[in-house]
N, CA, C and O atoms as a GROMACS GRO file, in nm:
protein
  512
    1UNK      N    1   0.084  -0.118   0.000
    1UNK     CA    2   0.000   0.000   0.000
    1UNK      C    3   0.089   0.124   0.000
    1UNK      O    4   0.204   0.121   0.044
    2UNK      N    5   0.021   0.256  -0.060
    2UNK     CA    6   0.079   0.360  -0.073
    2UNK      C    7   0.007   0.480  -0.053
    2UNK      O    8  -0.110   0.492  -0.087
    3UNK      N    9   0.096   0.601   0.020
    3UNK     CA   10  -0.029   0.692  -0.017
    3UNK      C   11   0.039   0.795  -0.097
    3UNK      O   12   0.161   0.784  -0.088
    4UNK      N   13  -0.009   0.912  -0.187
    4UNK     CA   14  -0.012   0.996  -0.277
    4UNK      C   15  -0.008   1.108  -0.219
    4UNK      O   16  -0.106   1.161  -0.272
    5UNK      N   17   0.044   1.204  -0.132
    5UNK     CA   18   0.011   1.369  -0.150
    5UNK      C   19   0.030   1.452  -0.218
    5UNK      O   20   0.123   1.426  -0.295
    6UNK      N   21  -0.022   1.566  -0.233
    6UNK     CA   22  -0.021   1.666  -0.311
    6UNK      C   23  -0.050   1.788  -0.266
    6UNK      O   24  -0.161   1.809  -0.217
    7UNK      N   25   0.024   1.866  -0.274
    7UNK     CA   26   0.015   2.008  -0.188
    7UNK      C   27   0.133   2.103  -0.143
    7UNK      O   28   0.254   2.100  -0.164
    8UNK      N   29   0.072   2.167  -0.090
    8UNK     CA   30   0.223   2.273  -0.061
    8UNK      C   31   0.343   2.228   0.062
    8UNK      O   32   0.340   2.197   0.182
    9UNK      N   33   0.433   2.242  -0.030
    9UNK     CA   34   0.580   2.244   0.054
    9UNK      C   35   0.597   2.397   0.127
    9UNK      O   36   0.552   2.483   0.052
   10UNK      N   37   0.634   2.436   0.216
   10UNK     CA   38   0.657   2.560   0.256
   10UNK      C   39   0.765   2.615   0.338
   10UNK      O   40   0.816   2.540   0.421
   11UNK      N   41   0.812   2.747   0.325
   11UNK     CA   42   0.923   2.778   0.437
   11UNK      C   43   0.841   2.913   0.502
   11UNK      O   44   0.815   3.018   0.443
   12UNK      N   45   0.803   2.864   0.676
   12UNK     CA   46   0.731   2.967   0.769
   12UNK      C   47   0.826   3.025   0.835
   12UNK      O   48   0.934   2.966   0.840
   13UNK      N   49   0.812   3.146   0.897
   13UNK     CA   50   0.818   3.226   1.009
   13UNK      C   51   0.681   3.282   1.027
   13UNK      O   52   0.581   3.340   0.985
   14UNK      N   53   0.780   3.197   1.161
   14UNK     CA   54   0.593   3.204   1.293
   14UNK      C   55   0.662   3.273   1.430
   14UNK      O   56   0.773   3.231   1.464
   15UNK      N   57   0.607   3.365   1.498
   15UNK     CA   58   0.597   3.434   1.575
   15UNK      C   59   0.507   3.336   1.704
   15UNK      O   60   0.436   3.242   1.668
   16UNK      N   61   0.518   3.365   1.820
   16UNK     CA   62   0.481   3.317   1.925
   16UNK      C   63   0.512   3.465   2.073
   16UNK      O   64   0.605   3.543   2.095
   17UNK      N   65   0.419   3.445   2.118
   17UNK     CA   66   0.491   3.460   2.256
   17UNK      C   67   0.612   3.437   2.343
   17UNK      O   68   0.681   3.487   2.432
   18UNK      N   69   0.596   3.317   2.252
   18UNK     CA   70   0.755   3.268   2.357
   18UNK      C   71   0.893   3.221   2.297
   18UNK      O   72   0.991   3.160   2.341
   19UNK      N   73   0.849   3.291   2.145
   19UNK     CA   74   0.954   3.317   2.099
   19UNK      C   75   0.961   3.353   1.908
   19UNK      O   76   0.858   3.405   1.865
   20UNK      N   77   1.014   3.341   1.858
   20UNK     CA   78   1.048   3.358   1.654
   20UNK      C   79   1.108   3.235   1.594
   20UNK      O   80   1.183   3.151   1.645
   21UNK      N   81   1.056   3.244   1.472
   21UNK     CA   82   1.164   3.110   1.392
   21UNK      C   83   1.131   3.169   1.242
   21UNK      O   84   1.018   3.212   1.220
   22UNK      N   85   1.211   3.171   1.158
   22UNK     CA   86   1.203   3.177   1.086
   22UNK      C   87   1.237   3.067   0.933
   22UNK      O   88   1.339   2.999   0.927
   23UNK      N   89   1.173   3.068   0.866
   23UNK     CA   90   1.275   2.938   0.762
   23UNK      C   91   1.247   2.816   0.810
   23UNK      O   92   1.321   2.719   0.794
   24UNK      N   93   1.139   2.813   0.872
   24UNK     CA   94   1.082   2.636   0.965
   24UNK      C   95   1.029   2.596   0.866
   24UNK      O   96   0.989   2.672   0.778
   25UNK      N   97   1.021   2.476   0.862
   25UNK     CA   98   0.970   2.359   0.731
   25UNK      C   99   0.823   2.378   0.746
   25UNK      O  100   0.782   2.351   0.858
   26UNK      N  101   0.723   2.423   0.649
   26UNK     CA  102   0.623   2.401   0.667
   26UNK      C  103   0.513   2.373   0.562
   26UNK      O  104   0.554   2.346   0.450
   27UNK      N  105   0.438   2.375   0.572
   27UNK     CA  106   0.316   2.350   0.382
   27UNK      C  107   0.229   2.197   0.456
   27UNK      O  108   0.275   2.100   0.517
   28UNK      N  109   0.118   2.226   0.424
   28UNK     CA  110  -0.001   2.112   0.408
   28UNK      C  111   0.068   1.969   0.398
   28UNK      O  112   0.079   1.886   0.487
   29UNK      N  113   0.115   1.962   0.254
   29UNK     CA  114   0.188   1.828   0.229
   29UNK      C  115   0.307   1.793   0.320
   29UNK      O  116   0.338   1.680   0.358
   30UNK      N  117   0.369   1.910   0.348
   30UNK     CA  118   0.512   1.846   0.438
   30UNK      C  119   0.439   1.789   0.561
   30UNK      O  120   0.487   1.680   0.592
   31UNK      N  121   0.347   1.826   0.634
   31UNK     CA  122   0.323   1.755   0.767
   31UNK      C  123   0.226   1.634   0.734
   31UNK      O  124   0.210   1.546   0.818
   32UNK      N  125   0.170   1.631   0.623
   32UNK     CA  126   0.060   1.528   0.578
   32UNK      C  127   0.179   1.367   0.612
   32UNK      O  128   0.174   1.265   0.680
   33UNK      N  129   0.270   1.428   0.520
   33UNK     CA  130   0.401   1.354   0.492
   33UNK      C  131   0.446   1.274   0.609
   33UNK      O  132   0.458   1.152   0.618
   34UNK      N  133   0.465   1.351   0.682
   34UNK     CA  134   0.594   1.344   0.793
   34UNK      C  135   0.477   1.229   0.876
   34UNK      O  136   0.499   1.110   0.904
   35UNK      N  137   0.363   1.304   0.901
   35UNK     CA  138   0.255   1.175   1.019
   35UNK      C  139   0.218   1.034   0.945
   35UNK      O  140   0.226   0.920   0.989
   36UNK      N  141   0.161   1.098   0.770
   36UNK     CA  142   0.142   0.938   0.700
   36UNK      C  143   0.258   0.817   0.700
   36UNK      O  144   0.248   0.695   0.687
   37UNK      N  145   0.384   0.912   0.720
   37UNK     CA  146   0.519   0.757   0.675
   37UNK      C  147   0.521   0.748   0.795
   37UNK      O  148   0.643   0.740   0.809
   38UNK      N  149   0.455   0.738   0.961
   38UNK     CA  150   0.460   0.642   1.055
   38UNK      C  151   0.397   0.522   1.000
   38UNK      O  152   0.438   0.413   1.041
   39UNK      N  153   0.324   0.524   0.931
   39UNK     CA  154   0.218   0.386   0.875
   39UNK      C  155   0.250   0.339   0.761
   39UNK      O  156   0.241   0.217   0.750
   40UNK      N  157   0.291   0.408   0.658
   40UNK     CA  158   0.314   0.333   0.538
   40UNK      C  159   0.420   0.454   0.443
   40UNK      O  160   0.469   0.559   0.484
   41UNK      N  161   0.429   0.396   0.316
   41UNK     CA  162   0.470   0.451   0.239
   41UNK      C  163   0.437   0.609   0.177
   41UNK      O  164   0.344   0.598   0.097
   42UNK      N  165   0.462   0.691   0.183
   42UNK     CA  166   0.408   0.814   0.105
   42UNK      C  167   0.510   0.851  -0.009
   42UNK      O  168   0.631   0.827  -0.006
   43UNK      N  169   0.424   0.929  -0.135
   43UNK     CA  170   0.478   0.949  -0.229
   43UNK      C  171   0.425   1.099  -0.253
   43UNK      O  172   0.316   1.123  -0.304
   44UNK      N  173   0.510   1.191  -0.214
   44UNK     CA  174   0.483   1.296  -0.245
   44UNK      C  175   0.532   1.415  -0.340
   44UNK      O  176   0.649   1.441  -0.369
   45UNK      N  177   0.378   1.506  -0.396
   45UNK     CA  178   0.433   1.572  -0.535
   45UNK      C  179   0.425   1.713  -0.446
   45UNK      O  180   0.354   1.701  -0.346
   46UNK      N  181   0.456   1.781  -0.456
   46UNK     CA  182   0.503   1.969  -0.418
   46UNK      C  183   0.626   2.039  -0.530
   46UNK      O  184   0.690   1.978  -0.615
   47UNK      N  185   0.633   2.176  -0.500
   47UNK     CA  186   0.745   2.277  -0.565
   47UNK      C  187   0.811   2.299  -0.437
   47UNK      O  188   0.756   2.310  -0.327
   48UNK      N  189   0.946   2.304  -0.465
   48UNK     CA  190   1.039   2.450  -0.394
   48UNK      C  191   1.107   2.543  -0.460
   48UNK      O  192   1.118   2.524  -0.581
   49UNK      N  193   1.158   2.640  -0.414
   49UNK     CA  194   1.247   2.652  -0.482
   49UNK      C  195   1.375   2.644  -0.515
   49UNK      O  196   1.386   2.522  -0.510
   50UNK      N  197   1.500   2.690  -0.550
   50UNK     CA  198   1.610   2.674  -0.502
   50UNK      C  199   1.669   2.718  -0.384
   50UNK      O  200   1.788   2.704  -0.353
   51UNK      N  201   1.573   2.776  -0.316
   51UNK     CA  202   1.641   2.852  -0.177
   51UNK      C  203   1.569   2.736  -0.068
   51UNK      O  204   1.560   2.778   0.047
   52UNK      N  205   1.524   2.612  -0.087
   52UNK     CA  206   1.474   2.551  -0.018
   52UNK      C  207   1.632   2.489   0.036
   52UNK      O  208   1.733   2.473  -0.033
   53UNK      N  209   1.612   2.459   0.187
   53UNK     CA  210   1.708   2.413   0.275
   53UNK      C  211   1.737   2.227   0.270
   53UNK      O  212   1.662   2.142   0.318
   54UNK      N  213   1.867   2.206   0.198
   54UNK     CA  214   1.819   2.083   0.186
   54UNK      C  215   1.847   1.949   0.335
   54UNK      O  216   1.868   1.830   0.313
   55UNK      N  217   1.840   2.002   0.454
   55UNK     CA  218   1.810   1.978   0.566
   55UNK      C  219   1.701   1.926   0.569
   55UNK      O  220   1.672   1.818   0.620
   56UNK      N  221   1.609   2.028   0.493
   56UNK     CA  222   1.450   1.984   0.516
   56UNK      C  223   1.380   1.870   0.426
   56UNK      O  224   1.296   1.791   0.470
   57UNK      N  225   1.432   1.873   0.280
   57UNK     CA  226   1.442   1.771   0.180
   57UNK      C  227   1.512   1.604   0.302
   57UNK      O  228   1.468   1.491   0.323
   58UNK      N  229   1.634   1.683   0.348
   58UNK     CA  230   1.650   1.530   0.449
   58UNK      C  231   1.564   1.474   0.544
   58UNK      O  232   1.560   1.351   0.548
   59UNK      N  233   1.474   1.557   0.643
   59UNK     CA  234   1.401   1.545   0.747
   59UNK      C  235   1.298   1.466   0.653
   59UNK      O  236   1.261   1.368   0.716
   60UNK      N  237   1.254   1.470   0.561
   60UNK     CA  238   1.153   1.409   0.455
   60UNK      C  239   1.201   1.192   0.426
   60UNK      O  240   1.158   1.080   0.454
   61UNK      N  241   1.317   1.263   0.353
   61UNK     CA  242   1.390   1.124   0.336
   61UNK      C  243   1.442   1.044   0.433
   61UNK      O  244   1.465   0.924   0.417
   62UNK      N  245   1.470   1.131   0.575
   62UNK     CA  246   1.514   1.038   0.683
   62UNK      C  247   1.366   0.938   0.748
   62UNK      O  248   1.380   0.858   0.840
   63UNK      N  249   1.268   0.958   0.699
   63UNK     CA  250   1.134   0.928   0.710
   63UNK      C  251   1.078   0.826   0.599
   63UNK      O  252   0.985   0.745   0.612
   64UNK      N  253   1.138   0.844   0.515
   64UNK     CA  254   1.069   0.725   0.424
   64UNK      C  255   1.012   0.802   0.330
   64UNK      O  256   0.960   0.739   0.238
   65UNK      N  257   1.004   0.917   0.324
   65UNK     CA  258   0.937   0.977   0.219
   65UNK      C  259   1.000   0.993   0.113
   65UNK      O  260   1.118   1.027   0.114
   66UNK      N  261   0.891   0.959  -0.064
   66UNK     CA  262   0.954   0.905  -0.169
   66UNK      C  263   0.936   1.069  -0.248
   66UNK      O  264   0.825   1.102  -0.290
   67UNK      N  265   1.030   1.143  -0.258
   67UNK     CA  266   1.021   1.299  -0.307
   67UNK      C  267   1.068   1.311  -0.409
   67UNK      O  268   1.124   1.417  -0.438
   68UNK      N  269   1.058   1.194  -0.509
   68UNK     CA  270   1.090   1.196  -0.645
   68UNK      C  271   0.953   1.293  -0.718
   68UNK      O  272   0.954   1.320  -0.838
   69UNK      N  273   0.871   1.324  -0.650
   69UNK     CA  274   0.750   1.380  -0.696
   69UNK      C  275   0.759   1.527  -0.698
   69UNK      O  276   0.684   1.596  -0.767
   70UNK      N  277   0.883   1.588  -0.596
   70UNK     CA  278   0.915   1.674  -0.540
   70UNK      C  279   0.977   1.774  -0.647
   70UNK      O  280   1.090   1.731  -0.667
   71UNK      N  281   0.955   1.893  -0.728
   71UNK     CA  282   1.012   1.975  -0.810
   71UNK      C  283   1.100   2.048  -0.764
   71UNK      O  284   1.070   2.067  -0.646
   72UNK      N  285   1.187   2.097  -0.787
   72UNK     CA  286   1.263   2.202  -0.769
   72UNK      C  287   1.269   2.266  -0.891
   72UNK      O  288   1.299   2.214  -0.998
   73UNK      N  289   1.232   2.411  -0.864
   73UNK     CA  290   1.193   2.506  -0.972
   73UNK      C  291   1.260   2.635  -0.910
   73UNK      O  292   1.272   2.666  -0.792
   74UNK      N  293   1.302   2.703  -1.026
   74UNK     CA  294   1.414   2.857  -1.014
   74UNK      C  295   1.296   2.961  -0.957
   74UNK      O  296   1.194   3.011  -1.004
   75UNK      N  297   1.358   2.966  -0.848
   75UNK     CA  298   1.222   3.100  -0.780
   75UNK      C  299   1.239   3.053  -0.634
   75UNK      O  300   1.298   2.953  -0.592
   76UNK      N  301   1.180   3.138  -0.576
   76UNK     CA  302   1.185   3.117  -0.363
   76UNK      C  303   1.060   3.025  -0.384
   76UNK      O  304   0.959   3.046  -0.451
   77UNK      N  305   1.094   2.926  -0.311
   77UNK     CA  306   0.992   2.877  -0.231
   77UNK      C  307   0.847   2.938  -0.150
   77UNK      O  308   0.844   3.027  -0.064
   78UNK      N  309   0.724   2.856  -0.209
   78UNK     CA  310   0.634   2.942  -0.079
   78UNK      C  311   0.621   2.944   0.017
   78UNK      O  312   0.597   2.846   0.087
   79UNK      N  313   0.635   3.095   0.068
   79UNK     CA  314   0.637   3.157   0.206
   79UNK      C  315   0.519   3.186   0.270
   79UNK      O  316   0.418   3.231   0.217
   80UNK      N  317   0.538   3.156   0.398
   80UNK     CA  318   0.394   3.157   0.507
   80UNK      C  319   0.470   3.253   0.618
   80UNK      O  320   0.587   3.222   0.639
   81UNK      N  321   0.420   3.360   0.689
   81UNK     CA  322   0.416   3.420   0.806
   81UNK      C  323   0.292   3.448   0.874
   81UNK      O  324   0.182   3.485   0.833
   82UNK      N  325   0.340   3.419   0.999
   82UNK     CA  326   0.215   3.403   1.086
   82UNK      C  327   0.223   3.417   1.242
   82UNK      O  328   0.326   3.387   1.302
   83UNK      N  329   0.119   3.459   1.300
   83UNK     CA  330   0.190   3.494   1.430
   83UNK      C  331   0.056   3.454   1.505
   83UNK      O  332  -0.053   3.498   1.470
   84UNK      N  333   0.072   3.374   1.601
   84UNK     CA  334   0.015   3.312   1.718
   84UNK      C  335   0.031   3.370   1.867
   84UNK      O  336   0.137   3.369   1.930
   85UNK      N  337  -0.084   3.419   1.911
   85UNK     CA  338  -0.087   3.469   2.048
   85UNK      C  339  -0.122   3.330   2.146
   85UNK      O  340  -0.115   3.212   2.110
   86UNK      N  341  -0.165   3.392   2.299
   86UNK     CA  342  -0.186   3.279   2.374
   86UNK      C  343  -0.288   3.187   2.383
   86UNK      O  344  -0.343   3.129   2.477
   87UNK      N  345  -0.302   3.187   2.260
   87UNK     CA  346  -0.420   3.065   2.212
   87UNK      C  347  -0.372   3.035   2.078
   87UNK      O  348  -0.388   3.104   1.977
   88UNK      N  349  -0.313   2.925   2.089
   88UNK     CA  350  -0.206   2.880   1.970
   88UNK      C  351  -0.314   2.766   1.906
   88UNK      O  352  -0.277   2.653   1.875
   89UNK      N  353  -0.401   2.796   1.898
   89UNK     CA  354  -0.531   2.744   1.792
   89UNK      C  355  -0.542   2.838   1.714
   89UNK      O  356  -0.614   2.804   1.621
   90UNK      N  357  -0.493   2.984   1.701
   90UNK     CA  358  -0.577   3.089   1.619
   90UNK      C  359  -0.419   3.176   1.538
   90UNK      O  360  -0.340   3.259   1.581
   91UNK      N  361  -0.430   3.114   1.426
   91UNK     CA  362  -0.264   3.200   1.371
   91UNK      C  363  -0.394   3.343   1.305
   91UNK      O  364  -0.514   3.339   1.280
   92UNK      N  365  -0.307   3.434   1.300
   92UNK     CA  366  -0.281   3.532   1.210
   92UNK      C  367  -0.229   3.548   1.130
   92UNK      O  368  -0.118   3.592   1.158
   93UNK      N  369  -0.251   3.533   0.994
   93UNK     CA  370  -0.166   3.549   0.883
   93UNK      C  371  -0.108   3.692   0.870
   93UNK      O  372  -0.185   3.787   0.887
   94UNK      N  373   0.036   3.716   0.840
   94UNK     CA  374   0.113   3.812   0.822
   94UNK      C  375   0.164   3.858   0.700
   94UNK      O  376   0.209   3.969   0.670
   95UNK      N  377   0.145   3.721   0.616
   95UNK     CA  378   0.232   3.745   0.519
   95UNK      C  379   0.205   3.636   0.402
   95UNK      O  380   0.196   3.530   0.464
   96UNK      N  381   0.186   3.607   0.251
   96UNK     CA  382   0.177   3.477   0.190
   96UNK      C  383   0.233   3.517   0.058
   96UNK      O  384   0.190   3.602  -0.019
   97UNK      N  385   0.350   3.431   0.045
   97UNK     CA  386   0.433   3.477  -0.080
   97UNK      C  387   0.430   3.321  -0.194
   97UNK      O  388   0.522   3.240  -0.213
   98UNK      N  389   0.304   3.323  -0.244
   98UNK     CA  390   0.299   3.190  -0.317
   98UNK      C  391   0.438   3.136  -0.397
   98UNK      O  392   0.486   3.023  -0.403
   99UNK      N  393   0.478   3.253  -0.450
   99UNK     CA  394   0.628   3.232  -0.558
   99UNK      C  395   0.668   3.065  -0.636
   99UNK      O  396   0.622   3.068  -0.750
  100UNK      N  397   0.716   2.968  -0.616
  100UNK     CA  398   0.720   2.917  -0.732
  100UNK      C  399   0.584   2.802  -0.715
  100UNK      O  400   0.573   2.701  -0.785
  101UNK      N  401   0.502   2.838  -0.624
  101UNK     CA  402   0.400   2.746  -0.590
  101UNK      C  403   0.306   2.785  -0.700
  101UNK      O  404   0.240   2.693  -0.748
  102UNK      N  405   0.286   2.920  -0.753
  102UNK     CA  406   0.215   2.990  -0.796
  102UNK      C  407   0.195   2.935  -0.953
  102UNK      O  408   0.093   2.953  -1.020
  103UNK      N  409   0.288   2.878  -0.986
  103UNK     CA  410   0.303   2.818  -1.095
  103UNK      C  411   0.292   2.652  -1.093
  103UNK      O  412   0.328   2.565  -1.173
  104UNK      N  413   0.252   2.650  -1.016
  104UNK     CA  414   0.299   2.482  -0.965
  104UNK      C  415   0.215   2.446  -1.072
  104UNK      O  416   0.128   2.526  -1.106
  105UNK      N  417   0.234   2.283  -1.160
  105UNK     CA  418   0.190   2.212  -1.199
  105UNK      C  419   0.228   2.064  -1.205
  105UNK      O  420   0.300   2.004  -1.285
  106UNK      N  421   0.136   2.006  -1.057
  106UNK     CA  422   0.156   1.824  -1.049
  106UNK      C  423   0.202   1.789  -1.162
  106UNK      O  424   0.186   1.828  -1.278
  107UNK      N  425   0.264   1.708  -1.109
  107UNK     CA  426   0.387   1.624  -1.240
  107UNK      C  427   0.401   1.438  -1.148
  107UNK      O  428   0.468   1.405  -1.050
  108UNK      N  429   0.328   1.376  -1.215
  108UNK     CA  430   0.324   1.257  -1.083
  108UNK      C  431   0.401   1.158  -1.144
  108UNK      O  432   0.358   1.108  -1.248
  109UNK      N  433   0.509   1.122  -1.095
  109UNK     CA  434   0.611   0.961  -1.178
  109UNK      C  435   0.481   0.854  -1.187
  109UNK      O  436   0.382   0.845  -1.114
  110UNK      N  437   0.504   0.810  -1.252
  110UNK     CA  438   0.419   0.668  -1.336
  110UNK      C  439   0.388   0.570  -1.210
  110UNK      O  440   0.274   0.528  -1.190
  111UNK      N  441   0.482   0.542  -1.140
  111UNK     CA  442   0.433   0.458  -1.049
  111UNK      C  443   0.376   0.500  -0.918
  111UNK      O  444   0.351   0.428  -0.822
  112UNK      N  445   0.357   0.673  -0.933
  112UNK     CA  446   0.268   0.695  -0.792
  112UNK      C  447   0.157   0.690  -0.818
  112UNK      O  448   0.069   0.694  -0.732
  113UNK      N  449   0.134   0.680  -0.943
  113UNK     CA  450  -0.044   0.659  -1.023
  113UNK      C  451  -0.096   0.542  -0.990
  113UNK      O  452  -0.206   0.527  -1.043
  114UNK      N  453  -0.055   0.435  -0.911
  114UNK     CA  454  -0.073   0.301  -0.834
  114UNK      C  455  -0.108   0.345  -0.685
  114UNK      O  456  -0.138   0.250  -0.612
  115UNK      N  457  -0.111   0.475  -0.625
  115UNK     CA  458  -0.071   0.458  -0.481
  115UNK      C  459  -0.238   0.460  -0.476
  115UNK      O  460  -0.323   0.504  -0.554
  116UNK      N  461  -0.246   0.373  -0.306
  116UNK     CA  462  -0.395   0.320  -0.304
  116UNK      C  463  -0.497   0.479  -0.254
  116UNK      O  464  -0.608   0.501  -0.304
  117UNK      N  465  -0.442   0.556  -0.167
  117UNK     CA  466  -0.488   0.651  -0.098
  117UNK      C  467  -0.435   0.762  -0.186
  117UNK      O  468  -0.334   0.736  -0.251
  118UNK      N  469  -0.501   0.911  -0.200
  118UNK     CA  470  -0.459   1.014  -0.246
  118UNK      C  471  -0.526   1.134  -0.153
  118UNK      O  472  -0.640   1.178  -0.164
  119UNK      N  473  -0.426   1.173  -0.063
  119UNK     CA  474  -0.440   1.338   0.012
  119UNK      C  475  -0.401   1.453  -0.102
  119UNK      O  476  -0.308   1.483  -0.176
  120UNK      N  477  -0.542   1.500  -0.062
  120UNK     CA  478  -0.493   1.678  -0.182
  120UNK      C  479  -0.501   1.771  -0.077
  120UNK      O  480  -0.600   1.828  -0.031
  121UNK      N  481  -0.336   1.780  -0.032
  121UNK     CA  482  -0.359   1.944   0.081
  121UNK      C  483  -0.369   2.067   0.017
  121UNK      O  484  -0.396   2.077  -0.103
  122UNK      N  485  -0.349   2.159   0.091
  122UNK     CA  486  -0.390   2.294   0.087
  122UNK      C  487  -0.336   2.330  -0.085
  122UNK      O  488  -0.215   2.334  -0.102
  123UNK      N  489  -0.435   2.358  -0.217
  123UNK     CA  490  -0.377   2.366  -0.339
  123UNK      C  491  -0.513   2.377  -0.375
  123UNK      O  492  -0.617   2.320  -0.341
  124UNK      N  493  -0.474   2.489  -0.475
  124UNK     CA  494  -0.565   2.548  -0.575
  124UNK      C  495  -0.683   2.429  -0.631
  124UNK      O  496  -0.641   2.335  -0.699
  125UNK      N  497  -0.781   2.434  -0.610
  125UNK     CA  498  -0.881   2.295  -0.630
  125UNK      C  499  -0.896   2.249  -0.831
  125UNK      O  500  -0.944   2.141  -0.863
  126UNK      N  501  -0.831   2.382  -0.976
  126UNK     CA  502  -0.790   2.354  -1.022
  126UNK      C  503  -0.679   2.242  -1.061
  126UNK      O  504  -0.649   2.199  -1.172
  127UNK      N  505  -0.637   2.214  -0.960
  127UNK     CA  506  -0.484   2.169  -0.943
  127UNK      C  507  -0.519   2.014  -0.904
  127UNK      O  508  -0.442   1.919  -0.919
  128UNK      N  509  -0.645   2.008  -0.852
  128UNK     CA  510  -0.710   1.871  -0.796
  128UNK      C  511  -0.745   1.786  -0.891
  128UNK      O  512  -0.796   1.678  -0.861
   0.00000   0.00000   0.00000
């Protein structure tokens, strides 16, 4: 068995109370990712760009995740800012820099067209 995602890769700075980060791994598909390969296989399609950290490409692969689906395209990566007060259920968006997401167009290798399950995260419902 396999599963399929599709959706945004992202690089956040998030604000907190109790502290800043900037350049944290973030997007729909990256966490879809990271919880589905406790159970099985995932095969996931997203953009970055070349300014994507390839730390974070590792945190993916040290997991089992198959990121041959994964583009790398000339342009920044999409950016999320957001800032969370003391109820860290409720972000505020600050900031959304779609950039090479904006162009994104799924591109799926031949054999993820077999995977049994398919997650469509956060992505233009064209794109679905």
């Amino acid at each position: 068995m396999s599963i399929l995602v599709v959706g945004s890769v992202a690089l956040d700075d998030i604000e907190t109370p109790f502290g800043r980060v900037q350049g944290a791994l973030g997007g729909a598909a990256t966490y879809f990712a990271a919880v589905a390969s406790l159970y099985d296989r995932v095969n996931l399609v997203g953009v970055v760009g070349t300014d994507f950290p390839g730390q974070h490409i590792d945190f993916l692969v040290e997991r089992g995740v198959d990121i041959r689906g994964l583009q790398i395209a000339q342009g920044k990566t999409f950016h999320w800012a957001g800032r969370y007060d003391y109820d860290l259920n409720t972000a505020v968006t600050l900031a959304t820099d779609l950039n090479v997401f904006a162009d994104f167009r799924p591109a799926l290798p031949e054999d993820y067209r077999g995977s049994e399950y398919v997650f469509l995260a956060n992505i233009d419902p064209e794109l679905q």
